[in-house]
Each structure stands twice: as C-alpha cells, then as structure tokens.
N, C-alpha and C positions, 0 to 999 in steps of 0.2 A: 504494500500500500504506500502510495504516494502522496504529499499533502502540498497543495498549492497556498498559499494565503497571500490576499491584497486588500491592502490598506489605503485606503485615500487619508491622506493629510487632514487633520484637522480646522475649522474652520481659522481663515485668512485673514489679516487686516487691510483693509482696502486706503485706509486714513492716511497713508503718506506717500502722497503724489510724486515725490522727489524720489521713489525706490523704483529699484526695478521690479517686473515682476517676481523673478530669479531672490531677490531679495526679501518679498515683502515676507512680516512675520505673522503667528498667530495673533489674530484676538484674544479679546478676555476668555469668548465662550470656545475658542479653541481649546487657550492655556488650560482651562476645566477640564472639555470633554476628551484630551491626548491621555493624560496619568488617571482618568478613571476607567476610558477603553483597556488601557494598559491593564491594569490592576483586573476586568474583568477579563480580558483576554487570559492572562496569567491564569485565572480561576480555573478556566478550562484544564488546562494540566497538560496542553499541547507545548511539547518538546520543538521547539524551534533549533535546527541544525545550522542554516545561514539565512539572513538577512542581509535585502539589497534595497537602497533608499535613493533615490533623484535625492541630491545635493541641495537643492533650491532649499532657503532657510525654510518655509513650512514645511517641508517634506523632513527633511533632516531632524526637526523640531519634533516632530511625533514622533518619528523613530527612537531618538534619544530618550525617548519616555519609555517605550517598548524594549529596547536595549537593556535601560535600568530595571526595569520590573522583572524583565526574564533572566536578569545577570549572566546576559551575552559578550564573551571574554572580545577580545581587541580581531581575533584573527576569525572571530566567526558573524563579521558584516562588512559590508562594504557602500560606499557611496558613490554613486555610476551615475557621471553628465546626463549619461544618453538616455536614461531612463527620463530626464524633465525631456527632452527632445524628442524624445521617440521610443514611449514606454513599449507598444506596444511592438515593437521591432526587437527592442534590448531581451524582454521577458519571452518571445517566441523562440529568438535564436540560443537566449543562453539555457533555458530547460531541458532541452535534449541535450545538454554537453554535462549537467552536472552530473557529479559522482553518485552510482548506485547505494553509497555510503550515506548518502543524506537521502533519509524521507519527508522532511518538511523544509519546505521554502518560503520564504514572507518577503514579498515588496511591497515598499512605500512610494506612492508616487500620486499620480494626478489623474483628472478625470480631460477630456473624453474615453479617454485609452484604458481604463480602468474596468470603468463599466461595461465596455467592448469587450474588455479580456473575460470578463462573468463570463459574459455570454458566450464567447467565443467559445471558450475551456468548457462551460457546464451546458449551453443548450437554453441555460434557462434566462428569459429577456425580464432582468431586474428593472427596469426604466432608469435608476439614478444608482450608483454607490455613493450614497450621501457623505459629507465632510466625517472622516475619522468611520468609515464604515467600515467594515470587516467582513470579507467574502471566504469563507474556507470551502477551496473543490478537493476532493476526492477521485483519485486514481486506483484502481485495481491494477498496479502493472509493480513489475518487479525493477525496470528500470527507467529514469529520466526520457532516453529516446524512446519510448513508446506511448509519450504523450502524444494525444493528439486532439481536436478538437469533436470526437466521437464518444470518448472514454473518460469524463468528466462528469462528477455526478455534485454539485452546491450543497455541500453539507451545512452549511452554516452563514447566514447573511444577517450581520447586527452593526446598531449604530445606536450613537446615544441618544437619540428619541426612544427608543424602545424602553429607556429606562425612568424617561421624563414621564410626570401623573398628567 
C-alpha cells in the first residue's frame, strides 16, 4: 500500500501589495488553521516517510507546522521551486521515481494543481481542496511506478471547516 497526501497551504495574506506573490505570508486564520491541521493530521497516526513543499512563504509556512508536529528529521523533506510552478508536473514525474522504501508521501503546494491532482490520482471530482485541506489517496500497488491515474482510491478529504460549529 501506497499513501499519497496533499496539502494546500493555508489561508494567505493578500494585505501587502509591495510582496510578491512567491512571498506573501499567512493570515491570522491561516496562522490558526496550519498547527491545528497539523496537530489533527498527526492524530491520525499516518507515518509520513518524505515530505515535498513549493518554497513560496505560504507553502513552506504550513509545512513547517506539519514538519514540527510529525518530528520530521532534516533529511526527510525537501522544498522544490517547481512545485509553486508546476505542481502538477513536479508530483507526476517524481512519484514513479520514489523508493519502494517509502509508503507515504505529502506535498504542500497550491491550488489549481492541487485539486487536479485529487482528481486526477482518485477519480473523485472534489470541486475545491480548500486552504490547508488534506486529500489522502490510497494505492494498492507495491511500488511508486505503478501509480497511475486508474488505481487511486480518496481515503480521506479534511479541512478546517469541518471542525468549525
């Protein structure tokens, strides 16, 4: 068994005209909903093997909360340009290269290409991976190269609305 997991960034701050986008940071209601996805992701008890995050400060921002909570050492993430550029490029081509050794995967990145990859991976048309949502697909396969967009079953689609009364 195989575990995908993606992450959209938590909600952005739009308030400083002078950043880039590349730049801009969370919000208030990011800063909140990043360390309590974390903390509920964590509950789950899924073993995270590697983590890959878009560099862009929200992107990196949530991760750095997911990182902490899962007490993910130095050599087990990385921050990949191409993922804000072309997530949907970076997570296609590098999943069939990872090692049979790792069964769970997690990127952090950004939406259109987010919500795409659900679907794409599971079949299933989510409409939105909401800010700081959390898609986990499921593979029946023994290795990385036998993903494909056939063998993908959404185990799991949470966001912090789901927790708000």
């Amino acid at each position: 068994m195989k575990t995908l997991i993606l992450n959209r960034h938590a909600k952005s701050d739009w308030d400083h005209p002078n950043l880039t986008d590349f730049e801009r940071p969370l919000n208030d209601r990011g800063l909140k909903d990043a360390p309590f996805m974390a903390k509920k992701f964590a509950e789950r008890g899924i073993k995270v093997d590697f983590l890959y995050s878009s560099p862009a400060n929200r992107a990196k921002t949530t991760a750095d909360f997911f990182i902490n909570e899962l007490a993910l050492s130095n050599g087990q993430y990385s921050f990949e340009r191409e993922i804000y550029g072309s997530g949907i490029s970076f997570i296609r081509t590098t999943l069939p290269t990872l090692s049979s050794d790792i069964d769970s995967v997690m990127f952090f990145g950004h939406n259109p290409d987010f919500t795409s990859l659900v679907t794409y991976y599971s079949g299933q048309r989510i409409g939105n991976l909401p800010t700081c949502g959390i898609a986990i697909i499921k593979f029946d396969i023994s290795s990385w190269s036998l993903v494909n967009d056939t063998n993908g079953v959404l185990d799991v689609f949470d966001f912090p609305k789901n927790y708000k009364d």
